[in-house]
ZAKEKOL-281509 format. One line per 8 residues: their letters; for each residue x, y, z of N, C-alpha, C. Coordinates in nm, 2 decimals, decimal comma, m for minus. Atoms other than C-alpha are relative to their C-alpha. Layout:
// residues N
A = X/Y/Z/X/Y/Z/X/Y/Z | ... $
This chain:
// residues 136
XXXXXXXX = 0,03/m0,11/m0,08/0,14/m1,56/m0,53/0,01/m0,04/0,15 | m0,04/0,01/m0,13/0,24/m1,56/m0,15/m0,09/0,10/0,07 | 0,08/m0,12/m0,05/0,03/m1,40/0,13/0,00/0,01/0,13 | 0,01/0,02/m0,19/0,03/m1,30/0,48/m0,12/0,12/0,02 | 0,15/m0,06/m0,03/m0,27/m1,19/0,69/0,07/0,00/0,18 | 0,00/m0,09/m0,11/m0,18/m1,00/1,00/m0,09/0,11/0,06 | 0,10/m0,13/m0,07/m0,36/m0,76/1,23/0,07/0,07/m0,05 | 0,02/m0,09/0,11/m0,41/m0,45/1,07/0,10/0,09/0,15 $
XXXXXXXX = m0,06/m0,12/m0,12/m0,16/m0,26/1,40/0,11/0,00/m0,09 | m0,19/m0,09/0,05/0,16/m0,03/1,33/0,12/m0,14/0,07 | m0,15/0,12/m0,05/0,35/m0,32/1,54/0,05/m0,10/m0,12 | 0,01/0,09/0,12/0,29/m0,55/1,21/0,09/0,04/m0,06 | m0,05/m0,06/0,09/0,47/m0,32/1,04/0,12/m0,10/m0,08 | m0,08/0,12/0,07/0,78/m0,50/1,00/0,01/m0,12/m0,03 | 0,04/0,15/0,00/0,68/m0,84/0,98/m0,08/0,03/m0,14 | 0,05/m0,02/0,10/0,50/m0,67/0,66/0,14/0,02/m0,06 $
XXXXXXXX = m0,13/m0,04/0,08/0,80/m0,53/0,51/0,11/m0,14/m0,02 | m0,13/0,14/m0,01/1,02/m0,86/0,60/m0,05/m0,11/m0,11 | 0,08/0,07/0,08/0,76/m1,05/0,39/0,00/0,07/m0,15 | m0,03/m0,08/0,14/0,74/m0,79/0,07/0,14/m0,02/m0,03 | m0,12/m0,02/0,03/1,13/m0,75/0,08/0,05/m0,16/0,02 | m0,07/0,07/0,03/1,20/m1,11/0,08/m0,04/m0,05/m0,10 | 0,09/0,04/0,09/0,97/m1,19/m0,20/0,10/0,08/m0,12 | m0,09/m0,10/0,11/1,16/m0,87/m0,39/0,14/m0,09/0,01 $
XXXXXXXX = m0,14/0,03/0,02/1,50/m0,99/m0,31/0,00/m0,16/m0,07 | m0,01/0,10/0,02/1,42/m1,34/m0,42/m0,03/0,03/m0,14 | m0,03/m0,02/0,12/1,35/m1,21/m0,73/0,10/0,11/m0,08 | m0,10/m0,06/0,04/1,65/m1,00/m0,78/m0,05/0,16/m0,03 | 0,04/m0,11/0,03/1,44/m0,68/m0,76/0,06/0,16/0,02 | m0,08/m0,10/0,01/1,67/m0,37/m0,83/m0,01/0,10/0,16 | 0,01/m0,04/m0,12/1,74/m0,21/m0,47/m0,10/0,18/m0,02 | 0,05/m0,13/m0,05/1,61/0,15/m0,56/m0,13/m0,06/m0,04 $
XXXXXXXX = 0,18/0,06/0,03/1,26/m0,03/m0,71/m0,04/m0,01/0,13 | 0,04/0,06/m0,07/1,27/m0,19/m0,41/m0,01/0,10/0,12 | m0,03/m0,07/m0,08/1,32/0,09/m0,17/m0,21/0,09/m0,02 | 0,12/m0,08/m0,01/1,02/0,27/m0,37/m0,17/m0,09/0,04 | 0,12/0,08/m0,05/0,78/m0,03/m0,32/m0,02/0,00/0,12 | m0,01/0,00/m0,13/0,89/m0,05/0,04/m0,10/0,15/0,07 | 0,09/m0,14/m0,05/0,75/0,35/0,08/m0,17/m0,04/m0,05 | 0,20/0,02/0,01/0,42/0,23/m0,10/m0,05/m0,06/0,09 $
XXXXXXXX = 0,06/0,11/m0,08/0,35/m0,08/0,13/0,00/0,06/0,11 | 0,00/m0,07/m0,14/0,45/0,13/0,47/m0,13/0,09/m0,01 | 0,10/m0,11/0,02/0,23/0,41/0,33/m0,17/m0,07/m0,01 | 0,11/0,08/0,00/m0,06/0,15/0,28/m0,06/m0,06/0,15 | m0,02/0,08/m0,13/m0,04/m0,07/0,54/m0,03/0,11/0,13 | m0,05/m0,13/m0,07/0,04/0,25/0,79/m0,21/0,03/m0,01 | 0,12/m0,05/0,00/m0,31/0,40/0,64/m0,10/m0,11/0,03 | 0,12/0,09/m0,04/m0,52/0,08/0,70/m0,03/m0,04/0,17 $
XXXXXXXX = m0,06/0,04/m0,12/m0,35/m0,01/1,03/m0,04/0,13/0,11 | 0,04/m0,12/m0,04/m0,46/0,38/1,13/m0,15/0,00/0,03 | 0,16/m0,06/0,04/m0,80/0,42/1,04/m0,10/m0,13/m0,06 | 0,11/0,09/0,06/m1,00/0,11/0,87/m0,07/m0,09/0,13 | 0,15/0,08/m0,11/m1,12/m0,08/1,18/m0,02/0,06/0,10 | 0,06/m0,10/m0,14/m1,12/0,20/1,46/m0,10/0,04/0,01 | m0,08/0,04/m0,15/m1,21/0,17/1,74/0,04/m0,13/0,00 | m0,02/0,09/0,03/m1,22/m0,18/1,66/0,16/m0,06/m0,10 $
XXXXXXXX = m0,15/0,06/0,05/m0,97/m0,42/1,55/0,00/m0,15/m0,17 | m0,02/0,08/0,12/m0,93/m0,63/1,22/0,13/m0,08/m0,05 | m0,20/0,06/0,06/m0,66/m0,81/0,99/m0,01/0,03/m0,11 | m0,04/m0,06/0,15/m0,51/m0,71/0,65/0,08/m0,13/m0,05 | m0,09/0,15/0,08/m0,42/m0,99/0,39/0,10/0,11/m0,09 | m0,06/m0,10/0,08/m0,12/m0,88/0,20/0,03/m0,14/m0,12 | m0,03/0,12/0,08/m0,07/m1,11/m0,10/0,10/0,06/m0,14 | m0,09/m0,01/0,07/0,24/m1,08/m0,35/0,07/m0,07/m0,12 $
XXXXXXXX = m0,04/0,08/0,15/0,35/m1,16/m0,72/0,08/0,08/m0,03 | m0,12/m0,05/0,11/0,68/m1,10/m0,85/0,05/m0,09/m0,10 | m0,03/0,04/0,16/0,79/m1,15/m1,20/0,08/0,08/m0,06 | m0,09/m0,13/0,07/0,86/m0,89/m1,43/m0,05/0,14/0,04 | 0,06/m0,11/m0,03/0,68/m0,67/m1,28/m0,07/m0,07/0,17 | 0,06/0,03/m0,11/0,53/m0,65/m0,88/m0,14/0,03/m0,01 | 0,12/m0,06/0,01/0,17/m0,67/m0,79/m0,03/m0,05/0,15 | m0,01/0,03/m0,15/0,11/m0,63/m0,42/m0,16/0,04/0,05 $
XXXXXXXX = 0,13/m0,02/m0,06/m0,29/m0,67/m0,27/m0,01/0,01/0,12 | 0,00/m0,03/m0,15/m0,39/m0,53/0,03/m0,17/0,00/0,00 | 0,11/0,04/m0,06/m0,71/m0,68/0,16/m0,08/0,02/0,13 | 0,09/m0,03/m0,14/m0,95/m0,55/0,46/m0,14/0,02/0,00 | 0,14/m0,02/m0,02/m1,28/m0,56/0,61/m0,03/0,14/0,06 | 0,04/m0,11/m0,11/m1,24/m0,22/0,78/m0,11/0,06/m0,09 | 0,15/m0,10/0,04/m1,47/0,08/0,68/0,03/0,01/m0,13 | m0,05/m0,04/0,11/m1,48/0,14/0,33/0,06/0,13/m0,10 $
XXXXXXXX = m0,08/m0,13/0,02/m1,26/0,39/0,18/0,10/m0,03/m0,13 | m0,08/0,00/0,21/m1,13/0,45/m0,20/0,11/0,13/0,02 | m0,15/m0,10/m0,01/m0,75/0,64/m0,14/m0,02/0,07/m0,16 | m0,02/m0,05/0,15/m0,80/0,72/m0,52/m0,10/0,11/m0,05 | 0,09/m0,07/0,03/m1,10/0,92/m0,48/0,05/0,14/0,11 | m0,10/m0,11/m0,05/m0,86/1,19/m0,27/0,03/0,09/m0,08 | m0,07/m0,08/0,06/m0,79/1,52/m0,43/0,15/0,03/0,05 | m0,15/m0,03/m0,02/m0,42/1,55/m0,47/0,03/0,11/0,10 $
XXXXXXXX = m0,02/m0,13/m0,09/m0,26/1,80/m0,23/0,07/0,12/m0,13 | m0,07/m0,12/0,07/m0,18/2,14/m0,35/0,10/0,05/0,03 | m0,12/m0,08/m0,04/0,21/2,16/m0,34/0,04/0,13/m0,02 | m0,07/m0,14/0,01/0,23/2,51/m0,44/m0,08/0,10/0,13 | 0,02/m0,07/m0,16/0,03/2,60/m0,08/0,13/m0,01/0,04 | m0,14/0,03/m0,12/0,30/2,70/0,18/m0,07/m0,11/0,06 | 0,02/0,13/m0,10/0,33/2,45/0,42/m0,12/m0,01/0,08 | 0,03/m0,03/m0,11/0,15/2,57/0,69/m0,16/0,02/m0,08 $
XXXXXXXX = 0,16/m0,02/0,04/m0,19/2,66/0,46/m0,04/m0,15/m0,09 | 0,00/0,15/0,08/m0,17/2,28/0,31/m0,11/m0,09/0,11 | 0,09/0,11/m0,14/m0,49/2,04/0,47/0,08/m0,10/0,03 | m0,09/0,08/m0,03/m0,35/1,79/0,64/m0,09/m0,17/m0,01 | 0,02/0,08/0,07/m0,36/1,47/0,51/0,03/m0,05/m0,17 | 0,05/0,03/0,12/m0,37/1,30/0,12/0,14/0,02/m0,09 | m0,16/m0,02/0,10/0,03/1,35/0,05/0,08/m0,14/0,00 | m0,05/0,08/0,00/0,10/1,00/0,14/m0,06/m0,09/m0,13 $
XXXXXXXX = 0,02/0,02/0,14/m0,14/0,83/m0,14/0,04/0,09/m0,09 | m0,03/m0,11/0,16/m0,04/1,13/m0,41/0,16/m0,08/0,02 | m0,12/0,03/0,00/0,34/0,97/m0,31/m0,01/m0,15/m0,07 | m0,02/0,13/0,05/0,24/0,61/m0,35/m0,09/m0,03/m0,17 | 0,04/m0,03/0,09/0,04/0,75/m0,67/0,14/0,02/m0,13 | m0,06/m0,03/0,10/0,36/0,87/m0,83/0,12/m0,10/m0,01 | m0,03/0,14/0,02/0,58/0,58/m0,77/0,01/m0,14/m0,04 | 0,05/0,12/0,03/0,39/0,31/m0,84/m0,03/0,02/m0,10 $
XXXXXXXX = 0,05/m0,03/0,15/0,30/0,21/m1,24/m0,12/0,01/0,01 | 0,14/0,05/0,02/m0,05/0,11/m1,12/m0,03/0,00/0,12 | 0,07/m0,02/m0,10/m0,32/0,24/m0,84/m0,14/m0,06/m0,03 | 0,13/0,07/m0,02/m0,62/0,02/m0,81/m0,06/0,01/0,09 | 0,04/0,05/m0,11/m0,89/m0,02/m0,58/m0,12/m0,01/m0,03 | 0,11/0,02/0,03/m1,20/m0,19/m0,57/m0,09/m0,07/0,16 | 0,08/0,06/m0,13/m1,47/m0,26/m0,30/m0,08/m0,08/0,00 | 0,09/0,15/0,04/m1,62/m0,62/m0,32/m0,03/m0,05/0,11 $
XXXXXXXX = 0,07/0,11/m0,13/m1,83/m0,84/m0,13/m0,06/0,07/0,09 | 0,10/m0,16/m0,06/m2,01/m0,48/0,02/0,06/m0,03/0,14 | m0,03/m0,03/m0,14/m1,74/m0,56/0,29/0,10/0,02/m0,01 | m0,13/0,01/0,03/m1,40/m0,56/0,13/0,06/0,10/m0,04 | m0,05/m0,12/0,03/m1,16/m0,30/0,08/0,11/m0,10/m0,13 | m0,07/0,07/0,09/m0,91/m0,43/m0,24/0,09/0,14/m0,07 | m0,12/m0,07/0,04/m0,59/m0,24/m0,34/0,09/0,01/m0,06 | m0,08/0,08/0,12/m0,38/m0,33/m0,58/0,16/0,11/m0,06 $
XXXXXXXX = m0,12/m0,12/0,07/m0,03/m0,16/m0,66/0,10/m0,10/m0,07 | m0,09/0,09/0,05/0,18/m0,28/m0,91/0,15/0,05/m0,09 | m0,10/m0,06/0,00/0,53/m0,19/m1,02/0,09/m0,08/m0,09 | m0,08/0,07/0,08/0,74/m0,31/m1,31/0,18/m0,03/0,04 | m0,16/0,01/m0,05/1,10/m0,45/m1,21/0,13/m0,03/m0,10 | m0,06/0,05/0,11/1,21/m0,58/m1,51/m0,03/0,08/m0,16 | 0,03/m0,12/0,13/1,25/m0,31/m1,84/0,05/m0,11/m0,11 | m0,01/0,07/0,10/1,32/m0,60/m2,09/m0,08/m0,02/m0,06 $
């Protein structure tokens, strides 16, 4: 497992993705898998990097296992917050009467084989998405 621990800012962003996508490509991980992991980890990262340590400032460990399957952890001390305890958005609202927010986890919900999250250590945020690459 491989890991990087960057501040939790939108500037990280790519320096997160460069690190997930060479980990994928090193294991030969099918470009459209790889495209949909890429929208999970932005959409993660993105929401921690927003909101977990504001006003304040933090770092986010990202740690990564590819095999036959990906399992990608996202680690922070910000505020505590369970993406999984979100009610789905209601796409049959028009647009305009839809709350705003909770469509980016329901995306990284239906992509991904596996949504985890656990809060340990009464300071830790723990995230866990995992995504099979290999159907053999």
């Amino acid at each position: 497992m491989k890991e990087l621990i960057v501040e939790a800012s939108i500037d990280n962003l790519d320096e997160v993705l460069i690190f997930v996508n060479e980990e994928l490509t090193r294991h030969n991980c099918p470009s459209e898998i790889q495209s949909q992991i890429d929208i999970a980890v932005e959409e993660i990262f993105m929401n921690i990097a927003h909101y977990a340590y504001k006003p304040a400032r933090g770092d986010i460990a990202i740690s990564i296992y590819a095999g036959n399957e990906v399992i990608i952890i996202f680690e922070d001390t910000g505020k505590p917050f369970n993406p999984l305890e979100q009610a789905a958005p209601d796409l049959d609202k028009p647009l305009k009467e839809r709350e705003i927010g909770g469509l980016g986890i329901f995306m990284v919900r239906q992509i991904m084989d596996k949504v985890l999250y656990r809060h340990v250590d009464s300071n830790k945020n723990v995230l866990i998405i995992r995504k099979k690459i290999n159907f053999f």
